[in-house]
C-alpha positions in Angstrom: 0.0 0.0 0.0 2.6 2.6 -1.0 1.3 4.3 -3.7 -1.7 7.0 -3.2 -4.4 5.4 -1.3 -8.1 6.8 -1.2 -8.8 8.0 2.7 -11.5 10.1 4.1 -12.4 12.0 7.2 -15.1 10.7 9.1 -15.3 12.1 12.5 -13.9 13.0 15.5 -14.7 13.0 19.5 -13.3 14.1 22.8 -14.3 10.0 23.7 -13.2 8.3 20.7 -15.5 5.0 22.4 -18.3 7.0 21.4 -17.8 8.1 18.0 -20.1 5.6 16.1 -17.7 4.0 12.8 -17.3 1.1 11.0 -15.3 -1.8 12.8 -12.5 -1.5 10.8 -9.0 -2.1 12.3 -8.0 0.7 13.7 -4.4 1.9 13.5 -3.5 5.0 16.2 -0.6 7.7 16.0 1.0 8.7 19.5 3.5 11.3 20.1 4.2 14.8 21.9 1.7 17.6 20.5 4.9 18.9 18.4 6.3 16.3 16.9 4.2 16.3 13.5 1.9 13.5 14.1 -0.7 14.9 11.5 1.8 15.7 8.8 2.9 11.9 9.1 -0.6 10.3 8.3 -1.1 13.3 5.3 2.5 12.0 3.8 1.6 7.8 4.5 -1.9 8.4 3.0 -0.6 10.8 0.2 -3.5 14.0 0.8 -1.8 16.8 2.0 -3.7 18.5 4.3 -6.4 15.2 5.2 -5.1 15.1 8.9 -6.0 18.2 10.8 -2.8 20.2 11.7 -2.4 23.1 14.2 0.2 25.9 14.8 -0.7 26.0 18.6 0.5 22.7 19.9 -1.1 21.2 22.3 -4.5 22.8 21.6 -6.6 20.1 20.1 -8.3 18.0 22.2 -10.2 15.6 19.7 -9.4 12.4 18.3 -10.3 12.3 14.6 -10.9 9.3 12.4 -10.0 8.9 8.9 -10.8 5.7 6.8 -8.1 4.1 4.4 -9.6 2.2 1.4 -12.3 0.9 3.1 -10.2 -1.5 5.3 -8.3 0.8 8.0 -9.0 3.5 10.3 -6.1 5.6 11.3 -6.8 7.4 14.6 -5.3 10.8 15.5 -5.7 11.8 18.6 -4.4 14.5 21.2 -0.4 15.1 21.4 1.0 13.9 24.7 3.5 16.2 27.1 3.5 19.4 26.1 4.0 22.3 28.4 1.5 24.5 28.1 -1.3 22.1 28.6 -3.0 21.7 32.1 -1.9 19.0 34.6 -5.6 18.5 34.5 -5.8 18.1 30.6 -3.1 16.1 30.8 -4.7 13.4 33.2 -7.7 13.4 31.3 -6.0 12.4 28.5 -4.1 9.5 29.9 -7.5 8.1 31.1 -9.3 8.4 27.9 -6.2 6.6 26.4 -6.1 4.1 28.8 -9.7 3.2 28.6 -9.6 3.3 25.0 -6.6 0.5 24.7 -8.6 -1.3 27.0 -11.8 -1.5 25.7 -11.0 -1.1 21.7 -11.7 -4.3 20.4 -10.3 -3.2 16.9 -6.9 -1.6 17.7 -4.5 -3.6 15.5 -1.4 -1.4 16.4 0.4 1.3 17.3 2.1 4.0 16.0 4.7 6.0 18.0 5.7 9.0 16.6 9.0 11.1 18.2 11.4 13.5 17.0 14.5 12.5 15.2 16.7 15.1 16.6 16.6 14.5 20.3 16.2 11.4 22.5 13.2 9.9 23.3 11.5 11.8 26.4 10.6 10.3 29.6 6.7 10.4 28.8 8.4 8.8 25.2 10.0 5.8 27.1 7.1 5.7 29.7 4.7 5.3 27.0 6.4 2.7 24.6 6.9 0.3 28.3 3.4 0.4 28.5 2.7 -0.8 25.5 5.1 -2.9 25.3 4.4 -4.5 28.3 0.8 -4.3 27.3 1.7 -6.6 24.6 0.1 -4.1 21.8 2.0 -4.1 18.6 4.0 -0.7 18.2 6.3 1.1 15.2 8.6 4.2 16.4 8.8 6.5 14.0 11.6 9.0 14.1 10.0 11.5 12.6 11.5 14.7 11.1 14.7 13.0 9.9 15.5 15.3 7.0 16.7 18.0 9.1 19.7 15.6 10.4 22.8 14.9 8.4 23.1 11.4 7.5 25.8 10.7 10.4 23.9 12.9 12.8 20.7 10.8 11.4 22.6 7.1 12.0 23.4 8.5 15.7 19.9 9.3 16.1 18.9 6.2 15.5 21.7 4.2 17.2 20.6 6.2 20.4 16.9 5.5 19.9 17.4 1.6 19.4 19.0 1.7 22.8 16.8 3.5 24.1 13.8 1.4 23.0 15.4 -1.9 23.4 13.1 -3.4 26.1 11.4 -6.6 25.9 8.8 -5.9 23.5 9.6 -3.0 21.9 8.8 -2.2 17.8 11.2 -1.7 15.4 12.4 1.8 14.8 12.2 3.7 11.7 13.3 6.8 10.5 10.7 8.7 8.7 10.5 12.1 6.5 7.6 14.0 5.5 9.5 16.3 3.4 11.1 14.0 1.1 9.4 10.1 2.2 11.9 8.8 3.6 10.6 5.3 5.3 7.0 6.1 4.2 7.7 2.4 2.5 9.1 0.9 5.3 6.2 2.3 7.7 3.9 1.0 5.6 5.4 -2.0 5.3 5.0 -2.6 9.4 1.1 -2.0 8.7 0.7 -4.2 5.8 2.0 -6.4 7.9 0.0 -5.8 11.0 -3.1 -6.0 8.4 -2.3 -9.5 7.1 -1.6 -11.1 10.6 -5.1 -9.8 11.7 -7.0 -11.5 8.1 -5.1 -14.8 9.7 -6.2 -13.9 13.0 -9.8 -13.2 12.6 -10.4 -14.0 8.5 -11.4 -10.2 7.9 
């Protein structure tokens, strides 16, 4: 699925249990509120400006829904850790995720999008334990790559499979939306992901 697939919006919630959808597998993009989570899902899908970005990070509070060729649904929800959000946002948040992993009967995988030019964060590595140890399949994607210099880029990524090397953890790619760089291999992990679960469930 590397060429230009046909996606569409189809809602979004503050409780993404309630939003009524089609039970499609459902893919979900985590990551701080800066680090471009939006612009990734516009560059895998191929529509520039599908996925809803914002200049003021940390300022949506929705998660929106967007159906990919009738057989996916890619989930973008609130960025994690940033600053200027309240403590009291921020908690709200976790629990919404939380209850969402637990009761989503369609999640097929994970998505875990982080910045290319500086180590995972805390709430980075706190978040890819959990799923890890919550057995849910997760890809990191080292997003904004082009800005590194190749070298600077291979140390990036040395650092982050370090990092990330706990029992569990997803395979690390480094991803561009400015020039594409692993869109192939990212969607290669969710082509993947999609044919285990046709085995799995005969969808």
């Amino acid at each position: 699925m590397n060429a230009r697939v046909e996606a569409r919006y189809v809602g979004s919630s503050m409780n993404p249990l309630v939003l009524r959808r089609n039970p499609l597998p459902e893919i979900i993009f985590l990551g701080r509120s800066n680090v471009g989570k939006s612009s990734l899902i516009n560059c895998l899908l191929g529509q520039k400006g599908l996925a809803r970005t914002s200049s003021t990070p940390g300022k949506t509070r929705l998660f929106f829904f967007y159906e990919v060729d009738e057989k996916l649904l890619f989930v973008d929800p609130p960025g994690y850790g940033y600053a200027k959000v309240a403590e009291t946002v921020r908690t709200r948040w976790m629990k919404e995720m939380e209850r969402y992993f637990r009761k989503s009967d369609t999640l097929m995988g994970v998505v875990q999008v982080m910045d290319a030019r500086h180590a995972p964060t805390p709430i980075d590595l706190d978040m890819a334990r959990w799923l890890a140890e919550s057995q849910i399949p997760t890809v990191y994607a080292l997003n904004k790559s082009d800005k590194l210099t190749r070298s600077k880029l291979a140390e990036a990524m040395r650092r982050a499979g370090g990092e990330l090397s706990f029992p569990g953890a997803g395979q690390t790619i480094a991803f561009s939306t400015v020039n594409k760089d692993g869109r192939k291999e990212l969607w290669g992990v969710l082509d993947k992901w999609r044919a285990e679960e046709k085995l799995l469930h005969g969808k």
